[in-house]
C-alpha positions as CSV (number, residue, x, y, z in Angstrom):
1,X,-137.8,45.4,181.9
2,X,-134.9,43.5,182.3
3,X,-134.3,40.5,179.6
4,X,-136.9,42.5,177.2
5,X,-135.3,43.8,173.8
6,X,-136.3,47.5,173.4
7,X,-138.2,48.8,170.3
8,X,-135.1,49.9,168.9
9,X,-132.9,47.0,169.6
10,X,-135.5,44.8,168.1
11,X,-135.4,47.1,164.6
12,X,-131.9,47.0,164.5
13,X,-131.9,43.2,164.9
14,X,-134.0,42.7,162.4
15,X,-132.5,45.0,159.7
16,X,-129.2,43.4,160.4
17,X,-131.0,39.8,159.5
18,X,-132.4,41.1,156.4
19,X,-128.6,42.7,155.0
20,X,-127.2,38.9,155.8
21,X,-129.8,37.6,154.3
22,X,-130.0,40.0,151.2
23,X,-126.1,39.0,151.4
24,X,-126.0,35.8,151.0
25,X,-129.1,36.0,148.1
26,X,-126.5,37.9,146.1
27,X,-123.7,35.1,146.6
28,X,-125.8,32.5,145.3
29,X,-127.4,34.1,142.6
30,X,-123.6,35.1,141.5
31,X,-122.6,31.6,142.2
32,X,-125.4,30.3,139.8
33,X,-124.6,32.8,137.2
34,X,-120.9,31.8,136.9
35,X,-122.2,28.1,136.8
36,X,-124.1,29.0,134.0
37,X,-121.7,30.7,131.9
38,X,-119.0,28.2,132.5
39,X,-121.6,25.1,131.3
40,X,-122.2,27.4,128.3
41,X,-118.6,28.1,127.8
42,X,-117.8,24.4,127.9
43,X,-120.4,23.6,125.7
44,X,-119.8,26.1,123.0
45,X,-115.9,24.8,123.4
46,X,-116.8,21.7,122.6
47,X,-119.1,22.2,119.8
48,X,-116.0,23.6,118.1
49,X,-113.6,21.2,119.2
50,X,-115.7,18.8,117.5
51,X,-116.3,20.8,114.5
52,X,-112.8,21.4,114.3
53,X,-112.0,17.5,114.7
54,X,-113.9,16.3,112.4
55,X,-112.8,18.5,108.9
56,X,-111.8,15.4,106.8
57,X,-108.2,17.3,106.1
58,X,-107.4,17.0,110.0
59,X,-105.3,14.1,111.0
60,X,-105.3,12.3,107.8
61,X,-104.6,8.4,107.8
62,X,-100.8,8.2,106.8
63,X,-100.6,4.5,105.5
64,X,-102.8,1.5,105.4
65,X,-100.6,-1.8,106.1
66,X,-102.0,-5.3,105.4
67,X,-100.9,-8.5,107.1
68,X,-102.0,-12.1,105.5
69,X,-101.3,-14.6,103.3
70,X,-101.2,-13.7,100.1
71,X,-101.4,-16.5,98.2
72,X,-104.9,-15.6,96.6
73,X,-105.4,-12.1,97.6
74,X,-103.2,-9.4,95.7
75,X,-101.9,-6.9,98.2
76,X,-102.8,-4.7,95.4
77,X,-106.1,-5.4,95.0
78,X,-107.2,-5.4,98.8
79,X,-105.5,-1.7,98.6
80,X,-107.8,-0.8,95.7
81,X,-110.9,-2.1,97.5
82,X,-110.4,-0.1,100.5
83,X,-108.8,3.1,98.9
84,X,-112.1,5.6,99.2
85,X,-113.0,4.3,102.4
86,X,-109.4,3.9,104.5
87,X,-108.7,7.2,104.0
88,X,-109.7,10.9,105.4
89,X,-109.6,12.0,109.3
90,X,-107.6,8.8,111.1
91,X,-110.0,9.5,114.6
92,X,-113.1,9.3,112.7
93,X,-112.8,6.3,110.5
94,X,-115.6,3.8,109.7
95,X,-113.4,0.5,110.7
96,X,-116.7,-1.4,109.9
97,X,-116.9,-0.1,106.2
98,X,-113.3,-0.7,105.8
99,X,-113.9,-4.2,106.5
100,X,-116.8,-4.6,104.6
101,X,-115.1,-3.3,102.0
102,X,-111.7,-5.9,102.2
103,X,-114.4,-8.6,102.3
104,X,-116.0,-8.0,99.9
105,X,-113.4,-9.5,97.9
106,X,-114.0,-13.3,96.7
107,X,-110.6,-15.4,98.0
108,X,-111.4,-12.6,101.5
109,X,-112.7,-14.9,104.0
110,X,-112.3,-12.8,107.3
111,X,-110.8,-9.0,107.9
112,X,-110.2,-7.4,110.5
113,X,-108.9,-3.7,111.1
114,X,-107.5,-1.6,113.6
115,X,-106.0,2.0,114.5
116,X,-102.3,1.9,114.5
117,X,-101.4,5.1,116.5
118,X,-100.4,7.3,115.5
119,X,-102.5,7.6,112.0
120,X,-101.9,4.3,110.5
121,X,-104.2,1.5,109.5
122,X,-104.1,-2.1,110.0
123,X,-106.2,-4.6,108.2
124,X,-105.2,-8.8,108.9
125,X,-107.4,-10.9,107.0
126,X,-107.7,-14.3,106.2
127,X,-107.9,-15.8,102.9
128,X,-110.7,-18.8,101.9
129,X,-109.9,-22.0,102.9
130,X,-111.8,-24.2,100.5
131,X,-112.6,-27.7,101.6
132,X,-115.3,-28.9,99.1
133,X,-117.2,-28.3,96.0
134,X,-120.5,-27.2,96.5
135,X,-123.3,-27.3,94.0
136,X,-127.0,-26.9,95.4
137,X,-130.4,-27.7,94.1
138,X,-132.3,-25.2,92.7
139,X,-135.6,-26.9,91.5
140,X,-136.8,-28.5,94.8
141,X,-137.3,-31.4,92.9
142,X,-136.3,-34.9,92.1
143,X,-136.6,-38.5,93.7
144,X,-134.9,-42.0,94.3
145,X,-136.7,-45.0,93.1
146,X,-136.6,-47.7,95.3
147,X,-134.7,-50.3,93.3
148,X,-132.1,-49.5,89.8
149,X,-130.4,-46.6,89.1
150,X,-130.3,-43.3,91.3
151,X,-132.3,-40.7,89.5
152,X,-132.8,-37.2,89.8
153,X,-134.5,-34.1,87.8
154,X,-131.8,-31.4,88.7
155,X,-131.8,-27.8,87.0
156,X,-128.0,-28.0,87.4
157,X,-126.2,-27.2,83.5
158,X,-123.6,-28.3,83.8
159,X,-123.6,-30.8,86.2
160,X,-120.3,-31.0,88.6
161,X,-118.5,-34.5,88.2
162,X,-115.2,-35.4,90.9
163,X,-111.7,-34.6,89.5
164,X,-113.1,-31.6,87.3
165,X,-112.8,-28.2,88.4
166,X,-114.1,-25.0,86.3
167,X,-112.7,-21.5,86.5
168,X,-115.7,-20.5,88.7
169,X,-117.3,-22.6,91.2
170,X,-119.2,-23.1,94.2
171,X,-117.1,-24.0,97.6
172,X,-117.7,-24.9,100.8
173,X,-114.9,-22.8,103.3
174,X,-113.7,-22.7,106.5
175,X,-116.7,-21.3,107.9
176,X,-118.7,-23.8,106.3
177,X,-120.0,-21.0,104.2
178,X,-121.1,-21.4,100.2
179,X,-118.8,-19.4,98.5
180,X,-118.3,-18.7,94.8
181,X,-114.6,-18.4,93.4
182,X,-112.6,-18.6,90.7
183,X,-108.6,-19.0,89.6
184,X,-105.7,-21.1,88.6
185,X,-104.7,-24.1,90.7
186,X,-107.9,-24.7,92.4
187,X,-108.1,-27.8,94.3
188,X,-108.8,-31.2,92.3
189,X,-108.5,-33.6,95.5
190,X,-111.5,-32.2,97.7
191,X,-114.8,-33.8,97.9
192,X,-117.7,-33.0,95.5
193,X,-121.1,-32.0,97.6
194,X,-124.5,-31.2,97.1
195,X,-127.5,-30.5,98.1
196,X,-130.5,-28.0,98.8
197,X,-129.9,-24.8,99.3
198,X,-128.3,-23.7,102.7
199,X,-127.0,-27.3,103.8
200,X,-124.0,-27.0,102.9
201,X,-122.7,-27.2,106.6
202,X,-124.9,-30.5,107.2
203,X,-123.7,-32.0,103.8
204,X,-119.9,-31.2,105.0
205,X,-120.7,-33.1,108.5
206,X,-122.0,-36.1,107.1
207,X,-119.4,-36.5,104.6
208,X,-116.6,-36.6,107.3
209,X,-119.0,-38.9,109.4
210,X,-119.6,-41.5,106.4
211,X,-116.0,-40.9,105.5
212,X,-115.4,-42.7,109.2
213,X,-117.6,-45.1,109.4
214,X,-115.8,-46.7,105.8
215,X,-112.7,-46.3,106.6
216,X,-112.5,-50.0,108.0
217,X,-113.6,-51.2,104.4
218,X,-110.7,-49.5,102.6
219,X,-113.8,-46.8,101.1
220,X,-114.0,-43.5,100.4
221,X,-116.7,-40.9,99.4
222,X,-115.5,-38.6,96.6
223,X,-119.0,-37.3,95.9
224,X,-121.8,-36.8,98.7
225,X,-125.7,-35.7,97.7
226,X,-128.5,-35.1,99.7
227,X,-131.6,-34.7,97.5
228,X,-134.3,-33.2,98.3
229,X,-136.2,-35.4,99.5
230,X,-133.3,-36.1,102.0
231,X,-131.9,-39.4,100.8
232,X,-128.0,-39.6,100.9
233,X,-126.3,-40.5,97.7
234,X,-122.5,-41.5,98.0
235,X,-120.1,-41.9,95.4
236,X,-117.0,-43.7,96.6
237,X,-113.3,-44.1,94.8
238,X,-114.2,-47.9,94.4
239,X,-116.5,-46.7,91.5
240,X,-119.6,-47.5,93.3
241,X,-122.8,-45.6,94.9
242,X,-124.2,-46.3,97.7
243,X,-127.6,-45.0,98.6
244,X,-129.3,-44.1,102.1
245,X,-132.1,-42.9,103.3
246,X,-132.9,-41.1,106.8
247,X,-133.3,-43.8,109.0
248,X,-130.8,-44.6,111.0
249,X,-128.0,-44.0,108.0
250,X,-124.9,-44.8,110.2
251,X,-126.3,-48.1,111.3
252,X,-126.8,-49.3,107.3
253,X,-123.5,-48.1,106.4
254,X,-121.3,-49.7,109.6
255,X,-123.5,-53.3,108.1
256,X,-122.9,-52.4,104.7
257,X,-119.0,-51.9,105.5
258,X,-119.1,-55.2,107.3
259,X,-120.2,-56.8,104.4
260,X,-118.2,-55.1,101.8
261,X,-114.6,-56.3,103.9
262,X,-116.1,-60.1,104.1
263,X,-118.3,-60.8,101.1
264,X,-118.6,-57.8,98.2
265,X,-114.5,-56.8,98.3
266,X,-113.3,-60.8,97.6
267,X,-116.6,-61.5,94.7
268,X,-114.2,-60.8,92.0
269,X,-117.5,-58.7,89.9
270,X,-117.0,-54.9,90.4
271,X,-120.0,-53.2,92.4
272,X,-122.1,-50.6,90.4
273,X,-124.8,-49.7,92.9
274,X,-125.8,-50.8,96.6
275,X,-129.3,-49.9,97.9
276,X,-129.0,-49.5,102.0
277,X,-133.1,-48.3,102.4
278,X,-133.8,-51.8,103.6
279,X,-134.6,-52.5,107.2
280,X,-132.5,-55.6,107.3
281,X,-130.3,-55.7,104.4
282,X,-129.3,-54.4,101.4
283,X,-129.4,-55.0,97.5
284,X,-126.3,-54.7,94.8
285,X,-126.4,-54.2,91.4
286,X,-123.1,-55.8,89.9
287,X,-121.3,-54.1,86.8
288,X,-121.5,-56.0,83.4
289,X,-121.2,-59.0,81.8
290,X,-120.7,-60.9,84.9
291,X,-123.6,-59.9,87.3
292,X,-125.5,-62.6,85.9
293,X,-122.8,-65.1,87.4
294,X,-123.4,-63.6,90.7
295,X,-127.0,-63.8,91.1
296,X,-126.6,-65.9,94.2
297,X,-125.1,-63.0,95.7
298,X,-127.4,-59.8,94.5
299,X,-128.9,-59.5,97.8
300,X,-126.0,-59.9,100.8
301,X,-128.9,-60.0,103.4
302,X,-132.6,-61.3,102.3
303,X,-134.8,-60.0,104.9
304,X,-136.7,-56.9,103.6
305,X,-134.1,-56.6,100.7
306,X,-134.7,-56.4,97.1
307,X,-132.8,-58.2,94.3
308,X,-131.5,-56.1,91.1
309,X,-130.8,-57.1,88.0
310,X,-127.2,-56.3,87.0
């Protein structure tokens, strides 16, 4: 019958469709075995490539060159801190080690290093800028009487004083950091600070604030302290302290200056101490043997102030 597919035309068909099918099986499956051994070739290639790269002889770092001041750091030196860690296979260099290690010099504020194709090494650093003496409290301890003399328990031997500089001390940087360093030619003409431990940074702050705030009154602050029990102590170049407490500090001190340029500058009677922890005023104690002449004057402004004797 016509448009009917004899027995024999239909197992022909069929056995045709099975070779192209049995065909193309074969392709893929030999597709997917070159696939296979290509990934593994790759692999395996770059398994040794790395093994290869990374034998410490390979590519060795040629020099090390330094850019930076020099004024405290010894070019030598900062090569003999980094020597057994800039060297070996240039690609796989700790940079972070090498910079640990060039900081980890005292006067080394900040490094930084960096591949110089095509095996050098370059490490720029910055030297400590120091811009105060620091010298913290240690004990936790310590108050400020209300009236008299300032006075403190401090486990500080021995104690810092302006002007004098040892061959090792504590400094505030750049980074407003404590840092410990020694040397000739330190600076005498920065500000003396303290305070607890870790305020250096608020200490620093406060000293160029207060320095601001006198400037008007022809004052100074050579020596800054913030006890523990946060009261501000300030020792200024007139060869006078001045003491504040946490409420509202500025405020007393822009009075106090005030005062100082009209009254306390003209009396004639050098100032030994002022107490600003008043609400309304303040009270001075005047150096000897004329304080007792200036009684009248002890307390510039006699609401909530106290008088002292000289």
């Amino acid at each position: 019958m016509a448009g009917r597919m004899s027995g024999a035309s239909r197992a022909s068909f069929v056995a045709r469709a099975d070779a192209v099918r049995s065909g193309v099986s074969s392709t893929g499956l030999f597709k997917a075995a070159v696939g296979v051994f290509a990934t593994l070739l790759v692999f395996i290639s770059l398994v040794f490539a790395t093994e290869w790269l990374s034998r410490p002889d390979l590519f060795p770092v040629r020099a090390v060159q330094f850019e930076g001041e020099f004024k405290r750091v010894a070019q030598a030196e900062l090569a003999a801190a980094v020597a057994d860690t800039a060297q070996g296979n240039f690609l796989l260099l700790d940079l972070d080690t090498v910079k640990a290690r060039a900081e980890s010099l005292a006067w080394v504020y900040q490094a930084e290093v960096r591949r110089r194709w095509p095996r050098d090494l370059l490490i720029r650093f910055t030297e400590q800028r120091l811009l105060a003496r620091w010298n913290d409290y240690r004990d936790g301890g310590g108050t400020t009487p209300r009236t008299g003399e300032v006075g403190l328990r401090r486990e500080q031997q021995p104690r810092a004083t302006p002007g004098a500089v040892a061959d090792e001390s504590d400094w505030v940087n750049q980074g407003m950091q404590a840092v410990r360093v020694g040397g000739n030619d330190l600076p005498s003409d920065v500000p003396l600070l303290e305070g607890p431990v870790g305020t250096q940074a608020i200490v620093y702050e406060r000293f160029q604030d207060f320095n601001r705030l006198l400037a008007d009154a022809g004052l100074q602050v050579r020596k800054l302290t913030l006890t523990p029990r946060r009261t501000w102590e300030l020792e200024l170049t007139g060869g006078f302290t001045l003491v504040l407490d946490r409420a509202q500090p500025d405020k007393k001190l822009e009075r106090f200056a005030r005062a100082y340029s009209r009254t306390l500058a003209r009396a004639g009677t050098p100032v030994r101490h002022v107490d600003l922890r008043y609400t309304n005023g303040f009270s001075v104690a005047w150096h000897p043997p004329r304080a007792a002449a200036r009684n009248s004057m002890k307390t510039v402004a006699p609401v909530g102030a106290a008088n002292e004797e000289g």
